[in-house]
Residue frames relative to the residue before (quaternion, step in Angstrom):
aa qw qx qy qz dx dy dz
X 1.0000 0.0000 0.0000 0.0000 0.00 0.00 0.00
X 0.7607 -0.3297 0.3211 0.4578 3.76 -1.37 -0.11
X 0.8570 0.4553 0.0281 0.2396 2.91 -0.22 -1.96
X 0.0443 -0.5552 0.7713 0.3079 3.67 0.90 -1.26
X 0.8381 -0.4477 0.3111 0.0186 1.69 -2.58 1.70
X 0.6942 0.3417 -0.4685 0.4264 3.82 0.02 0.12
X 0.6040 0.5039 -0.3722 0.4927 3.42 0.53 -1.26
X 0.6591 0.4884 -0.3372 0.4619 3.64 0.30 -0.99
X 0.5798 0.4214 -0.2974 0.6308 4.10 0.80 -1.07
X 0.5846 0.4515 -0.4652 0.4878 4.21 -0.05 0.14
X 0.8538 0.1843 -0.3067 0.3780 3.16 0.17 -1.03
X 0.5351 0.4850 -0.6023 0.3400 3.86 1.07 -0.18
X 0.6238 0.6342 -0.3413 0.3035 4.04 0.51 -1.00
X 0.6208 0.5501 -0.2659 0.4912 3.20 1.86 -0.90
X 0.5622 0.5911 -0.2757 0.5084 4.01 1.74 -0.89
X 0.7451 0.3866 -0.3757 0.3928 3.24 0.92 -1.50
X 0.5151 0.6725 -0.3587 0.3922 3.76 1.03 -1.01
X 0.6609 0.4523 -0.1715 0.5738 3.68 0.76 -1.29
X 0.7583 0.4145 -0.3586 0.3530 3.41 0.98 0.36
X 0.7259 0.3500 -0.2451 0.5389 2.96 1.54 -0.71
X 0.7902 0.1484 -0.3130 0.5056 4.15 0.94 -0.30
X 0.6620 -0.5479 0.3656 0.3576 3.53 0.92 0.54
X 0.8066 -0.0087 -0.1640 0.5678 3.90 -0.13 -1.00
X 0.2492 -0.8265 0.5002 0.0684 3.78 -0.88 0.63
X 0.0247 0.7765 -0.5702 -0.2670 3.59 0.03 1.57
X 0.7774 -0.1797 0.4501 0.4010 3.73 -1.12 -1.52
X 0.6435 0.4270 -0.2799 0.5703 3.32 1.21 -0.52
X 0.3979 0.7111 -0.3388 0.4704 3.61 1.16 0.00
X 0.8452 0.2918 -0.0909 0.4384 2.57 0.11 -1.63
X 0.4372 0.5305 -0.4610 0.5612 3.83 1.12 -0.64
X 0.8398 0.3134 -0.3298 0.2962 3.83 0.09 -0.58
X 0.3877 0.7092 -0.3090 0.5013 3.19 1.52 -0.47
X 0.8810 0.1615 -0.0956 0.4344 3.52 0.04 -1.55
X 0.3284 -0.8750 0.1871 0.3024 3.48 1.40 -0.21
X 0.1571 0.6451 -0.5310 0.5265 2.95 1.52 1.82
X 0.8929 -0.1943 0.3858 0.1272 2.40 -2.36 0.28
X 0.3074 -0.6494 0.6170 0.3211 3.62 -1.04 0.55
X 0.5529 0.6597 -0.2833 0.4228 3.61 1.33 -0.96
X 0.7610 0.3204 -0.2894 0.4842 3.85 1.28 -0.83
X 0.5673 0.6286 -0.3540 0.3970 3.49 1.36 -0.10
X 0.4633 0.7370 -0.1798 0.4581 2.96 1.98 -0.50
X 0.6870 0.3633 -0.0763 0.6247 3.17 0.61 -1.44
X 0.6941 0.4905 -0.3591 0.3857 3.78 0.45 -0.55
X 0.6997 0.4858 -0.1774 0.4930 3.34 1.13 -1.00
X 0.6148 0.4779 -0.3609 0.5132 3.61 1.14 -0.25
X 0.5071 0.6095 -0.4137 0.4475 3.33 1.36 -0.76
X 0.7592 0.4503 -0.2479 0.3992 3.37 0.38 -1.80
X 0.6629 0.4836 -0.3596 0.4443 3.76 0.82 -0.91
X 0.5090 0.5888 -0.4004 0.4837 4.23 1.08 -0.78
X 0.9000 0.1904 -0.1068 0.3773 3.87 0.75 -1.03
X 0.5826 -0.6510 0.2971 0.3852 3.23 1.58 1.33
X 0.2652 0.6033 -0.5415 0.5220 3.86 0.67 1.30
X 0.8351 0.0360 0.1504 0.5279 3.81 0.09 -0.94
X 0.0532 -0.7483 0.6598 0.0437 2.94 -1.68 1.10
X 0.2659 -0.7879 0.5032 0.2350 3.71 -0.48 0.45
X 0.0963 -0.7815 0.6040 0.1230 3.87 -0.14 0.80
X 0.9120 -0.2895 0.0504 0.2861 3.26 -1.91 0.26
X 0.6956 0.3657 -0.2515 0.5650 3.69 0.93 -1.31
X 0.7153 -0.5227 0.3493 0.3052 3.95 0.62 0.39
X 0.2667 0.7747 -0.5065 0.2685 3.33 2.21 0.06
X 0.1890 -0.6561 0.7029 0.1995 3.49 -1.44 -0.13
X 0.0105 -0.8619 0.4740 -0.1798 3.32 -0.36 1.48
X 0.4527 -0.6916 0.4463 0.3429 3.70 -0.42 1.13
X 0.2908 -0.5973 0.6739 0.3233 3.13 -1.74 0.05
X 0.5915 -0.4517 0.4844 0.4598 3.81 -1.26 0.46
X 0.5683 0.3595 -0.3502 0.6520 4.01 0.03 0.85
X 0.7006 0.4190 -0.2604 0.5156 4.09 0.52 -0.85
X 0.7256 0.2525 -0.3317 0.5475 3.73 1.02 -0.53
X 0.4511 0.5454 -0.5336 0.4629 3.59 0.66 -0.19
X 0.7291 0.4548 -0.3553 0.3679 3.96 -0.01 -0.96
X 0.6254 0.5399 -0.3149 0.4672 3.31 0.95 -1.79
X 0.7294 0.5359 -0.2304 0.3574 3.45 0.04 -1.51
X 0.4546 0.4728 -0.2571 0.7097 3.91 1.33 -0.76
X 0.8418 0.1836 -0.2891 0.4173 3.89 -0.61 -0.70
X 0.6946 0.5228 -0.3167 0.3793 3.70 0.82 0.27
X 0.4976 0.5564 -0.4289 0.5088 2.90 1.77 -0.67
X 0.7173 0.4986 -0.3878 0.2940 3.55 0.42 -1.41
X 0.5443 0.6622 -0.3150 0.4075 3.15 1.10 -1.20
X 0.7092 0.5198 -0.2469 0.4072 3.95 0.53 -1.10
X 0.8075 0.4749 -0.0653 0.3436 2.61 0.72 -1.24
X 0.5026 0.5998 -0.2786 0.5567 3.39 1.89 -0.58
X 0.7733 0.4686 -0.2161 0.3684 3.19 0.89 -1.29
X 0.6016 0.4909 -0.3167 0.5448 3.76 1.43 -0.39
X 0.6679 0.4005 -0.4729 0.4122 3.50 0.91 -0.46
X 0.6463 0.4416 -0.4034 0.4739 3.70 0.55 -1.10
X 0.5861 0.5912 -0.4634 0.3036 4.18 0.56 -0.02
X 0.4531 0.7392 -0.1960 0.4582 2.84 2.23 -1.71
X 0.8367 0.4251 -0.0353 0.3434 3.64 1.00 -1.24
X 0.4774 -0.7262 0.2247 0.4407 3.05 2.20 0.32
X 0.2466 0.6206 -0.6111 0.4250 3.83 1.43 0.71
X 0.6086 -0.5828 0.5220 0.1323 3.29 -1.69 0.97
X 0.5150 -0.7231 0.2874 0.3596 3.59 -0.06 1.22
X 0.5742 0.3904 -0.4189 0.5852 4.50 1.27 -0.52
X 0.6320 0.4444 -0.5082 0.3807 4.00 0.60 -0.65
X 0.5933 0.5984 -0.2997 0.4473 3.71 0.46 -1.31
X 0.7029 0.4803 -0.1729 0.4953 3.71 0.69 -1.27
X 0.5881 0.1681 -0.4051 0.6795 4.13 0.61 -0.41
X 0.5245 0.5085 -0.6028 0.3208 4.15 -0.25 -0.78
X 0.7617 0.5402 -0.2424 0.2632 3.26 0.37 -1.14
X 0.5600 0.6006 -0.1739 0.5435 3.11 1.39 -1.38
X 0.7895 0.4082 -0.1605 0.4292 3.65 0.47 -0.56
X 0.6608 0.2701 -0.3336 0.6157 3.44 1.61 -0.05
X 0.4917 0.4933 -0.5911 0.4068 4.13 0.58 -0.31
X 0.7953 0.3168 -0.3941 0.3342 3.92 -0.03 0.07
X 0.6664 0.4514 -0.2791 0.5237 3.59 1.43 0.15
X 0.5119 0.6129 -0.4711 0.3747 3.57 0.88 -0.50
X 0.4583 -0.5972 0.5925 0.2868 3.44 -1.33 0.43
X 0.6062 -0.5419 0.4293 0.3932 3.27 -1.49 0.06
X 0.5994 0.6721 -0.1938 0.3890 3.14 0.89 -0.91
X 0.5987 0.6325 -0.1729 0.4600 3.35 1.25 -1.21
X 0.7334 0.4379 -0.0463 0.5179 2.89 0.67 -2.09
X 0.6113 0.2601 -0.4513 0.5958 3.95 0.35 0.14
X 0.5303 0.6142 -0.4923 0.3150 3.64 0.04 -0.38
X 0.7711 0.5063 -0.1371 0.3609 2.88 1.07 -1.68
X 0.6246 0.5413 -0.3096 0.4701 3.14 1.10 -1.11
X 0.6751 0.4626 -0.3312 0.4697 3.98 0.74 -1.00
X 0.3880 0.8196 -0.2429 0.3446 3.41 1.41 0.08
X 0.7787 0.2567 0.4212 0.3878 2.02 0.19 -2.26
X 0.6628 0.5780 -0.2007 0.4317 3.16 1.01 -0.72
């Protein structure tokens, strides 16, 4: 992927958040991932410096059209790893870090394979 694996873990936590309560500040996500407000800080300025995130008046945290393209790509893999390795009788927190640790290494190639697989 782009980013390496944290930056890339910000912005899925920032999709999954934006899915379940809708507006997403930084303190979210500091709970969500169970860091720091101080590293969400520094993470989110990162992402906003390299056109991934923008942060609008009420403190929302809001992709850029590039920011959902990535997220959306590192979540799919992410989902989708995790239902197959469930599919396979891995334990739903194993299956969940397994996953987490290949959506940022898998190849493309791989990963459509799989999915036409699998899918």
């Amino acid at each position: 992927m782009e980013l390496g694996k944290s930056k890339e873990d910000y912005l899925k936590a920032i999709l999954i958040l934006q899915k379940k309560i809708g507006n997403v500040h930084s303190v979210n996500v500091a709970e969500y991932m169970s860091v720091s407000k101080a590293s969400v800080s520094v993470a989110v300025k990162q992402l906003r410096n390299k056109g991934y995130l923008v942060v609008d008046e009420s403190g929302n945290l809001c992709f850029s059209q590039k920011g959902q393209k990535l997220a959306s790509q590192v979540y799919e893999r992410y989902d989708f790893l995790t239902k197959l390795f469930c599919q396979f009788g891995v334990p739903v927190e194993i299956a969940r870090k397994d996953a987490c640790l290949l959506e940022h290494d898998i190849s493309n190639e791989s990963f459509e394979r799989l999915k036409c697989v699998f899918a």
